[in-house]
C-alpha positions as a Markdown table, in Angstrom:
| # | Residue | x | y | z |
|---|---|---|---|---|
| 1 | Unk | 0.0 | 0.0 | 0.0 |
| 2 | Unk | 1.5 | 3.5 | -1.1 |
| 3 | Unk | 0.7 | 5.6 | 2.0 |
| 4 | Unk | 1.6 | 8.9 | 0.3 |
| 5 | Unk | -1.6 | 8.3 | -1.9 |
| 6 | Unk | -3.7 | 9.2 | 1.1 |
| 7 | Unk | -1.5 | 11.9 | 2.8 |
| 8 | Unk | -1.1 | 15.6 | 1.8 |
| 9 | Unk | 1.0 | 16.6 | -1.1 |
| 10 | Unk | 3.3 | 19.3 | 0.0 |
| 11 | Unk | 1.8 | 22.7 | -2.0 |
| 12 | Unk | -1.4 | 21.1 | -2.7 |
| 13 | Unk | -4.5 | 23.1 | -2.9 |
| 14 | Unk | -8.1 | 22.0 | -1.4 |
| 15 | Unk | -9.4 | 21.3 | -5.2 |
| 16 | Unk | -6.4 | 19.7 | -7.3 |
| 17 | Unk | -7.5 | 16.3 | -6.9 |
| 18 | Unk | -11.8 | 15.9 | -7.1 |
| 19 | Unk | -12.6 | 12.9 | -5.3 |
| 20 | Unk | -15.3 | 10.6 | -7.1 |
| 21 | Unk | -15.8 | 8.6 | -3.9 |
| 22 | Unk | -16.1 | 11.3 | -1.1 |
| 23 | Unk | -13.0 | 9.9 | 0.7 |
| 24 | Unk | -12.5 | 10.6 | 4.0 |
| 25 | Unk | -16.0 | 12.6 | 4.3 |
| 26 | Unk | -17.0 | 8.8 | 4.6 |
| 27 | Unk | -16.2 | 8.9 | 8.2 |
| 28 | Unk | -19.2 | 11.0 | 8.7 |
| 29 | Unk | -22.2 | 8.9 | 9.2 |
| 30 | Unk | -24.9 | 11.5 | 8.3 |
| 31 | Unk | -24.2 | 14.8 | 7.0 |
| 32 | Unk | -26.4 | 17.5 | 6.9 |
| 33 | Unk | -26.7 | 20.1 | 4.3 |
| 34 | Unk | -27.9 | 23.6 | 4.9 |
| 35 | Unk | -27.9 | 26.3 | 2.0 |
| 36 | Unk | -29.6 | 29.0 | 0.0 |
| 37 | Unk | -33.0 | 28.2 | -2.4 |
| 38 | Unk | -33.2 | 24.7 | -2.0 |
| 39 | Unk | -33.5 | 23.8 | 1.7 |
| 40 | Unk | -34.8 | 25.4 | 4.1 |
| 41 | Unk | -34.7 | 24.1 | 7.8 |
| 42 | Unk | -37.8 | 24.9 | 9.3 |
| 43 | Unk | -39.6 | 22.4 | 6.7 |
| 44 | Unk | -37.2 | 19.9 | 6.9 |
| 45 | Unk | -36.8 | 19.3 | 10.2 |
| 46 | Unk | -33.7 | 20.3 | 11.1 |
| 47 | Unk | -34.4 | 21.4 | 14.5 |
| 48 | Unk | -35.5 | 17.9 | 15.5 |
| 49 | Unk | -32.9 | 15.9 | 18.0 |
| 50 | Unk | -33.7 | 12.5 | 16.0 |
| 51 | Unk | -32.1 | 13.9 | 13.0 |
| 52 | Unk | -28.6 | 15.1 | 14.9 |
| 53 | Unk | -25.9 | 14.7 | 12.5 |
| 54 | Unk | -22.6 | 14.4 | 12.9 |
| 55 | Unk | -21.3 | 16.9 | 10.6 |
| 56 | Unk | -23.5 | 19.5 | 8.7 |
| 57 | Unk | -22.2 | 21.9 | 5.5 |
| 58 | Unk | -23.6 | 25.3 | 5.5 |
| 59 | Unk | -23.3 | 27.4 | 2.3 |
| 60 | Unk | -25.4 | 30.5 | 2.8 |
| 61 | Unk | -25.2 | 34.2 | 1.5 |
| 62 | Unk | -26.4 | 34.3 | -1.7 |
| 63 | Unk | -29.5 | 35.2 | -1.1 |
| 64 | Unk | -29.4 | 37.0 | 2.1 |
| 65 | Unk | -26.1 | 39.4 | 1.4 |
| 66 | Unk | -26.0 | 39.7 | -2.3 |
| 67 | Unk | -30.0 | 39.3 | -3.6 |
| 68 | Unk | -31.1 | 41.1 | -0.5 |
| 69 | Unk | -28.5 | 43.2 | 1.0 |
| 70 | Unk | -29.0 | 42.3 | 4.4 |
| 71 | Unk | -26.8 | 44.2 | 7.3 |
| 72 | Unk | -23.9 | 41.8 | 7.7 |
| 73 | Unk | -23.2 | 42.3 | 11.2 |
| 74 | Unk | -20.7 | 40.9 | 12.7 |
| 75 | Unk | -19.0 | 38.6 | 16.2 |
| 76 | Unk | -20.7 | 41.1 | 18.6 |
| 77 | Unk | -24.2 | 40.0 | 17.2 |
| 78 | Unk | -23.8 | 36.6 | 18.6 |
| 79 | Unk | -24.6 | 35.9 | 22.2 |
| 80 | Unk | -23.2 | 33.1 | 23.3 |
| 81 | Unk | -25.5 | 32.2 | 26.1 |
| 82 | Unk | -29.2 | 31.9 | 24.3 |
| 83 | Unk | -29.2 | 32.1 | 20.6 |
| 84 | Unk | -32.5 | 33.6 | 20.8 |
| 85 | Unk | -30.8 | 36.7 | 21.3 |
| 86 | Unk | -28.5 | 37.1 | 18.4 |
| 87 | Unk | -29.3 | 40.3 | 16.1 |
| 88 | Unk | -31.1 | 40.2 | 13.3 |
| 89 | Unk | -28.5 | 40.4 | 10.8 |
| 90 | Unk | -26.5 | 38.0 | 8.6 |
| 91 | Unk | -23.8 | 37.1 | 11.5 |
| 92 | Unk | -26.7 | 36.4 | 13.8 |
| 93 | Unk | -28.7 | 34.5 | 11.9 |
| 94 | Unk | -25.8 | 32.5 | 10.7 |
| 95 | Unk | -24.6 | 32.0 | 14.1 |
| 96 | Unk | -28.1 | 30.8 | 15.2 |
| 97 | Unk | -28.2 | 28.4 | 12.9 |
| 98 | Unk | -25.0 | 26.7 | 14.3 |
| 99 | Unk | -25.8 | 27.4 | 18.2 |
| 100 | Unk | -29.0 | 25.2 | 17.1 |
| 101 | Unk | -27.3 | 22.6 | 15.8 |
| 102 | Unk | -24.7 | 22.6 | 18.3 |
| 103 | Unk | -27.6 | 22.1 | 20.8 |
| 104 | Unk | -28.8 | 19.0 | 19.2 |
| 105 | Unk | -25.5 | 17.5 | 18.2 |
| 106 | Unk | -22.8 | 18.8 | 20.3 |
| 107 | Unk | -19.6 | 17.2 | 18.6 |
| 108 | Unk | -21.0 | 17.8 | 15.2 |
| 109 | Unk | -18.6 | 19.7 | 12.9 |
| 110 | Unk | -19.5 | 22.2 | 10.7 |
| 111 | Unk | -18.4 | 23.4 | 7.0 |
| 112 | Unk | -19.2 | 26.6 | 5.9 |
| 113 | Unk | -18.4 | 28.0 | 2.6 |
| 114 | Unk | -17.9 | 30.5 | 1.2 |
| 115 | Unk | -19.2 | 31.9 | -2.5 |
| 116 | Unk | -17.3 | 31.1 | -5.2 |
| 117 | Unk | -15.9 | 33.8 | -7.7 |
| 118 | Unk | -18.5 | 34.9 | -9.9 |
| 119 | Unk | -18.4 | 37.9 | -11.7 |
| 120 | Unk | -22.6 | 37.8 | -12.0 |
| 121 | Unk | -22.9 | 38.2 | -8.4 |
| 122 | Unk | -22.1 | 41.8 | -5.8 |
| 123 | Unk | -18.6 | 41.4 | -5.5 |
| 124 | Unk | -18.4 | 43.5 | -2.7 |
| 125 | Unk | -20.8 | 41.7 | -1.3 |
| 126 | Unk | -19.3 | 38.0 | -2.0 |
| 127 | Unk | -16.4 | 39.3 | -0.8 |
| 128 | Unk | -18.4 | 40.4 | 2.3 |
| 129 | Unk | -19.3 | 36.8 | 2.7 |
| 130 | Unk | -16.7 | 35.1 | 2.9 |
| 131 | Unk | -15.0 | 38.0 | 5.4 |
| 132 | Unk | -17.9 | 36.7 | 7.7 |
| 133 | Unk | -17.8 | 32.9 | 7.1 |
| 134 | Unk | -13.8 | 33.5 | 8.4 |
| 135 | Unk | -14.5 | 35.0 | 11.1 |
| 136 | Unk | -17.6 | 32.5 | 12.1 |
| 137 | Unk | -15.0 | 29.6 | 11.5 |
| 138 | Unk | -12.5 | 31.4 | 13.5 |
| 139 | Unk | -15.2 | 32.0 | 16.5 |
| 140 | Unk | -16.9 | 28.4 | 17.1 |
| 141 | Unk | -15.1 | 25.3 | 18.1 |
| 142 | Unk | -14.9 | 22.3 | 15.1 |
| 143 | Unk | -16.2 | 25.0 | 12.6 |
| 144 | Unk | -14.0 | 24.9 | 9.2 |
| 145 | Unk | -14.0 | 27.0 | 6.0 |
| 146 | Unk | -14.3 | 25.5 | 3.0 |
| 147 | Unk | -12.9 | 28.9 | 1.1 |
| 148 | Unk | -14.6 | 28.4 | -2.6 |
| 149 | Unk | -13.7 | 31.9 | -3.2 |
| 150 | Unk | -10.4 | 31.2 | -3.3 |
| 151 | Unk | -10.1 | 27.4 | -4.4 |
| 152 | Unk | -12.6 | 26.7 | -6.7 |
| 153 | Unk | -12.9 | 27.6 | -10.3 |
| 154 | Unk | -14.9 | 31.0 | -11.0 |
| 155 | Unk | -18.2 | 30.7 | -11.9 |
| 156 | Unk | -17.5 | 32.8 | -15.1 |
| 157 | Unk | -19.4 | 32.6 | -18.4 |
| 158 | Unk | -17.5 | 29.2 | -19.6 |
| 159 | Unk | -18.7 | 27.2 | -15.8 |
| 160 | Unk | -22.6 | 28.7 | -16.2 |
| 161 | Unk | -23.1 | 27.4 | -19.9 |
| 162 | Unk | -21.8 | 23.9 | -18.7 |
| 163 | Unk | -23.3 | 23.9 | -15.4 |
| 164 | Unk | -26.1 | 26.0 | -14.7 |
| 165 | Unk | -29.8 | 26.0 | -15.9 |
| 166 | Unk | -31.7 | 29.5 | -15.3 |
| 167 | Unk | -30.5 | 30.8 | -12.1 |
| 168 | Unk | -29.6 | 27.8 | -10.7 |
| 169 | Unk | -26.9 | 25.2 | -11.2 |
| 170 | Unk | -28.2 | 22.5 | -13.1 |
| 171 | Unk | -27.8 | 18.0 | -11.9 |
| 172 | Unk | -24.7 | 18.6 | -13.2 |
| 173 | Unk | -23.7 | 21.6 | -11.4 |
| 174 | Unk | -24.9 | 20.5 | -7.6 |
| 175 | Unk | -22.7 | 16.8 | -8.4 |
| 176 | Unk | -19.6 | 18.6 | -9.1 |
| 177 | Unk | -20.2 | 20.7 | -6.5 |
| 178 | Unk | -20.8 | 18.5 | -4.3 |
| 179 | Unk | -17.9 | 16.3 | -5.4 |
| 180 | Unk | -15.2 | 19.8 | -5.0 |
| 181 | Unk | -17.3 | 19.7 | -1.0 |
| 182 | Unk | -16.2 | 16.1 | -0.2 |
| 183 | Unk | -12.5 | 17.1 | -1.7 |
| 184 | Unk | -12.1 | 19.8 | 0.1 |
| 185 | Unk | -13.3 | 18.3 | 3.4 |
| 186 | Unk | -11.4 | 15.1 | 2.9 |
């Protein structure tokens, strides 16, 4: 067995090598996805103890920072002690998502990404995003950033006639996606 197939290359970036398997993501026994447009936790139960995951991927902004220019807020929105109390902006809301979770699965871990470059979107506010998804990673315990502004490939022109149907990625789009997720994480 060749060991160095499984360890990190020296210089290696989160999305040189796409996993088709999911690698070490596999360790996770349920993963939960939270994000933008197409889930949304109230209806899916989320908040329910007999659904606990063990690790959940968050990838939210789109819609609340760049389509609706909500106030970004930032750490001091959080309080700690009752999530109930977190301001109403993108920081708190953010941050009350994971104290919820955190609540129901305690040693869960938690993936939050950040948008990837797309020259269709608010830059300033994408880049708002991701300054806010760094700092949340920073701020709670097994909390990691999975920096798609930075790694993966820009959502340009070439990416949204391969991938995207109307103003949403298409089957195709979500798999890779999901496929760059499980490299990064693994």
């Amino acid at each position: 067995m060749n060991l160095n197939a499984y360890m990190p290359v020296a210089g290696e970036r989160p999305l040189d090598s796409i996993l088709q398997d999911g690698g070490f993501c596999s360790i996770f026994r349920t993963i939960g996805c939270i994000g933008d447009s197409r889930t949304f936790a109230e209806e899916k139960g989320y908040w329910d103890p007999a659904l606990a995951c063990e690790a959940y991927i968050l990838a939210l902004g789109v819609n609340d920072l760049v389509n609706y220019h909500h106030q970004p807020g930032t750490l001091a929105d959080i309080c700690l002690t009752d999530w109930r109390k977190n301001a109403q902006t993108f920081t708190g809301y953010y941050a009350q998502i994971i104290q919820r979770l955190k609540e129901i699965s305690p040693r869960a871990k938690f993936f939050l990404m950040t948008i990837p470059r797309d020259a269709n979107m608010d830059q300033e506010a994408v880049l708002l995003q991701g300054s806010v998804i760094r700092q949340l990673g920073a701020f709670f315990d097994n909390t990691y950033v999975l920096d798609f502004y930075r790694y993966a490939p820009p959502y340009d022109a070439a990416f949204r006639d391969r991938f995207f149907l109307g103003g949403h990625m298409s089957p195709c789009g979500y798999l890779l996606t999901a496929k760059m997720v499980a490299s990064y994480i693994d």
